[in-house]
C-alpha positions in Angstrom: 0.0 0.0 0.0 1.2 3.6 -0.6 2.0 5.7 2.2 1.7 9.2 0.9 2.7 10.2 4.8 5.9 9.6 4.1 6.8 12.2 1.5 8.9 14.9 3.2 8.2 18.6 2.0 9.8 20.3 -0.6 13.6 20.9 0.2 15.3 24.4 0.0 18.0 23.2 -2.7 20.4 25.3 -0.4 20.2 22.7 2.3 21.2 20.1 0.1 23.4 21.6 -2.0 27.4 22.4 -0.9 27.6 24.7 -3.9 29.0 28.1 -4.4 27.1 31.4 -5.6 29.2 30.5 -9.1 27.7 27.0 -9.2 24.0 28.3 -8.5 24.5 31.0 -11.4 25.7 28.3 -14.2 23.0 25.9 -12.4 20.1 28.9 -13.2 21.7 29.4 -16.7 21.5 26.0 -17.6 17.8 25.2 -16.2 16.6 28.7 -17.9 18.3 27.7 -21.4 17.5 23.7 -21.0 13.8 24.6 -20.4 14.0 28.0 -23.4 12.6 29.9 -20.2 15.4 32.6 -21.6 13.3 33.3 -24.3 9.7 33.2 -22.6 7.3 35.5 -24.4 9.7 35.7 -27.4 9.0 32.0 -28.2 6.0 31.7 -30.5 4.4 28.6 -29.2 2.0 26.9 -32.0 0.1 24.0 -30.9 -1.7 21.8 -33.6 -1.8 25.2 -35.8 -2.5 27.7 -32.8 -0.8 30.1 -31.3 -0.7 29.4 -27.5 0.5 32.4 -25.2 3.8 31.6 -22.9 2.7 30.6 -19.5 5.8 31.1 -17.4 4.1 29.4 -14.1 3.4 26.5 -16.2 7.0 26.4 -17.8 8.8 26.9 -14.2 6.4 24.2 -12.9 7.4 22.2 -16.1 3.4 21.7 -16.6 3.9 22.6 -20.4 6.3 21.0 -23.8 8.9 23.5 -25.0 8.9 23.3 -28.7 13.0 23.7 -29.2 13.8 23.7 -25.8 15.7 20.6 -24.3 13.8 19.7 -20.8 10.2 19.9 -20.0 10.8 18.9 -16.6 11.0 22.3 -15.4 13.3 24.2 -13.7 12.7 22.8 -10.0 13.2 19.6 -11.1 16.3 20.6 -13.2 18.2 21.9 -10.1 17.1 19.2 -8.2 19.3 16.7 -10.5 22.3 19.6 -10.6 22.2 19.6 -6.5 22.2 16.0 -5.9 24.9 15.3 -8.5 26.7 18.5 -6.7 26.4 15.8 -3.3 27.2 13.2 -5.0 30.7 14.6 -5.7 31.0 16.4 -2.4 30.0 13.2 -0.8 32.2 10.8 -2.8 29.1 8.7 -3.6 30.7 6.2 -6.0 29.7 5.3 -9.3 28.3 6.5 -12.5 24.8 8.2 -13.5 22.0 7.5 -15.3 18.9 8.6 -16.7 16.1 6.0 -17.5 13.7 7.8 -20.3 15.4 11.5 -21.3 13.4 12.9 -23.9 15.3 15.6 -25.3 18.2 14.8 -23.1 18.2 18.1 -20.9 18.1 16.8 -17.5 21.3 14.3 -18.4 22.7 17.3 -19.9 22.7 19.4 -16.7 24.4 16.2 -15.1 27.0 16.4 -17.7 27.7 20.1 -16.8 27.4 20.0 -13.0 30.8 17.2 -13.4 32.4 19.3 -16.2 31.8 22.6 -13.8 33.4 20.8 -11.2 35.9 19.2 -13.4 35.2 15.4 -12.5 36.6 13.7 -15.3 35.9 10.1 -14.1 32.5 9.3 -14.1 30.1 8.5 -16.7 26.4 9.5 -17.6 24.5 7.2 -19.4 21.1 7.9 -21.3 18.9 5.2 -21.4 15.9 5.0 -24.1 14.3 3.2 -26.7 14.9 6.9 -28.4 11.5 5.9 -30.4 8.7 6.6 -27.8 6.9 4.6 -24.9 5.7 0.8 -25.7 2.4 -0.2 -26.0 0.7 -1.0 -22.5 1.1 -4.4 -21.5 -2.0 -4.7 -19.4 -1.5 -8.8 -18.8 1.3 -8.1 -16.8 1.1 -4.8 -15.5 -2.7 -4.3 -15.2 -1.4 -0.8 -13.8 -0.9 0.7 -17.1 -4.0 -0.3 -19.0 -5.5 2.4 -20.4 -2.3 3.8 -21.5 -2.0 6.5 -24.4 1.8 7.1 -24.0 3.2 5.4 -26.7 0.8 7.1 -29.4 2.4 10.7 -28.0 4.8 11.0 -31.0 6.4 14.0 -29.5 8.1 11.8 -27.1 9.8 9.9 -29.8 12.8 12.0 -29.8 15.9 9.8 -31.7 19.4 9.5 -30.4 21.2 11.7 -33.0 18.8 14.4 -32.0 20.2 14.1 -27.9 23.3 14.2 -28.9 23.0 17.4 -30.3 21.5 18.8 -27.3 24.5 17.6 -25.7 26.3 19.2 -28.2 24.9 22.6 -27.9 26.3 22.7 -24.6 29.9 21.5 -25.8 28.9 18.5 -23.0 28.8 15.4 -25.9 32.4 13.2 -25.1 33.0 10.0 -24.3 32.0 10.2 -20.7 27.8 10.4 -22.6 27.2 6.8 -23.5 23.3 6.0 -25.1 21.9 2.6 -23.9 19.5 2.3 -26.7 16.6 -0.4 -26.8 13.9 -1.7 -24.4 14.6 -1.3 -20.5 13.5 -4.7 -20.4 15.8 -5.7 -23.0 18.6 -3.2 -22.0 18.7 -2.0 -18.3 19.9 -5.5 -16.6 22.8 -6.0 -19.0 24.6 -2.9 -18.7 28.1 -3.4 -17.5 28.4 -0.7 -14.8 29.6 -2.1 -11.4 28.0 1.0 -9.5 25.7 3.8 -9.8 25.7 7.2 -7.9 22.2 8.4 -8.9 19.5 6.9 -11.1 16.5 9.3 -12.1 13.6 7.8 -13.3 11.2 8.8 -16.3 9.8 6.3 -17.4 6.0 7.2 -17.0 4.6 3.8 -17.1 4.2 1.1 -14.4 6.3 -1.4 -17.0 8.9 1.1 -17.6 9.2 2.6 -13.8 9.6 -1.2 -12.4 12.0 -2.6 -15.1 14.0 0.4 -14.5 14.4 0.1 -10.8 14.4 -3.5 -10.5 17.7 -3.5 -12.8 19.7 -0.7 -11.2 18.5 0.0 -7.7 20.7 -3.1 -6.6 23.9 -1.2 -8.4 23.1 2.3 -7.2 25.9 3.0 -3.7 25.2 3.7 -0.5 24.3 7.3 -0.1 23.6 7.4 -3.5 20.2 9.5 -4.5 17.1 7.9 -6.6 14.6 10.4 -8.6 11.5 9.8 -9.6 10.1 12.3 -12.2 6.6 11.3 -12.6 6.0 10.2 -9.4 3.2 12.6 -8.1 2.0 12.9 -11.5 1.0 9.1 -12.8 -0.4 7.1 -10.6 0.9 4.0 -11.9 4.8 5.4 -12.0 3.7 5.8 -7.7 2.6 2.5 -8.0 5.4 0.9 -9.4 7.9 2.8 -6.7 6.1 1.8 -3.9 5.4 -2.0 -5.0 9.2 -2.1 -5.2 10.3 -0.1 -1.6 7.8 -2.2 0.1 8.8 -5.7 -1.5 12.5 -4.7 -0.8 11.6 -2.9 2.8 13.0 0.3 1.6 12.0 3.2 3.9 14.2 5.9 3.6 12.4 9.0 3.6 10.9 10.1 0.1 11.8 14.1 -0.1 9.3 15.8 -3.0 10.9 18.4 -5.4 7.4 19.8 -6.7 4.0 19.0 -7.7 5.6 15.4 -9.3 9.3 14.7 -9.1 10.7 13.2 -5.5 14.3 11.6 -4.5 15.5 9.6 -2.0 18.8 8.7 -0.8 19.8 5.3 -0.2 20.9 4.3 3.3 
């Protein structure tokens, strides 16, 4: 059963960052470009062949799709992953990072750039998609996601060539990026990475959410951070992280970024 209880309120990113005014202003850059906040009003938005006025509460929340920008998780949710991967280093969490489901690639980018600020040269980020969409529901065996519409959103098709020139854009694409493309199912249990430091999740789907943290949640270090992106959003995302805390007696405290995305660290 879900224990919504448990979610801890939204952190000041102060309190768990050990950054440095410089790091917050490239962090602020980074979200504001990553999400095109920098060009707000500037932006003509056309949806289906209409002009839709810029919202800038919805694009700070990350409630709305940029059409050229890189991250529609918004920019809460975009320090968030700066901050902890700022811990991570701070801490000497070891291991790697990795995104499961990365759209445009803007979240995995800011990871990129938190390591390159701080001039870590030994760790790795991996981007982990099918880079063609969301599958079809499998409601046999997760009955969670039936209903599902995902995988006829072809907007979140995005391919790899077109991630790596996000990366690019922010001279960030080397060969500490590697692309794990394919199927979680087919994909997430054979990667060859003895450790993780932080895993973010966004995967949407039950299916996706559970293959995802069944595979790497054994690999991810002590003190090492878990984010879940969709997780007060999509009730079947919640579902799938609370099936596997409470088959696996997790209970470290859930901390919530905004409206959807949480984190945990693991003890």
């Amino acid at each position: 059963m879900m224990d919504q209880t448990e979610i801890a309120p939204v952190a000041d990113p102060q309190k768990v960052s050990v950054s440095d005014p410089g790091f917050e202003m490239y962090v602020d850059l980074m979200a504001n470009c990553l999400t095109d906040m920098i060009y707000g009003a500037d932006r003509t938005i056309i949806r289906r062949g209409n002009k839709i006025p810029f919202d800038r509460k919805k694009r700070f929340q990350g409630r709305d799709w940029p059409v050229v920008g890189h991250s529609m998780a918004g920019i809460k949710r975009l320090q968030n992953v700066a901050h902890l991967t700022d811990r991570v280093i701070a801490e000497d969490v070891q291991g790697d990072f990795i995104e499961t489901g990365v759209w445009r690639g803007g979240a995995s980018a800011m990871v990129r750039g938190v390591l390159k600020f701080r001039g870590v040269e030994d760790r790795k980020v991996y981007l982990a998609d099918s880079f063609e969409g969301l599958p079809p529901p499998n409601e046999d065996d997760f009955p969670a996601d039936k209903g599902s519409r995902y995988h006829t959103r072809g907007r979140l098709a995005v391919g790899v060539e077109a991630v790596k020139k996000t990366f690019a854009a922010y001279d960030l694409l080397d060969d500490r990026v590697e692309f794990v493309i394919g199927w979680f199912k087919d994909t997430l249990h054979k990667l060859d990475v003895p450790h993780f430091a932080l895993i973010r999740l966004d995967g949407d789907m039950y299916e996706s959410t559970i293959q995802a943290i069944s595979a790497l949640y054994p690999k991810l270090s002590p003190g090492g951070f878990v984010i879940v992106d969709d997780y007060g959003g999509i009730k079947a995302c919640r579902e799938a992280i609370h099936d596997y805390r409470d088959e696996h007696g997790i209970t470290d405290e859930i901390h919530k970024i905004d409206h959807t995305g949480v984190w945990w660290q693991k003890s």
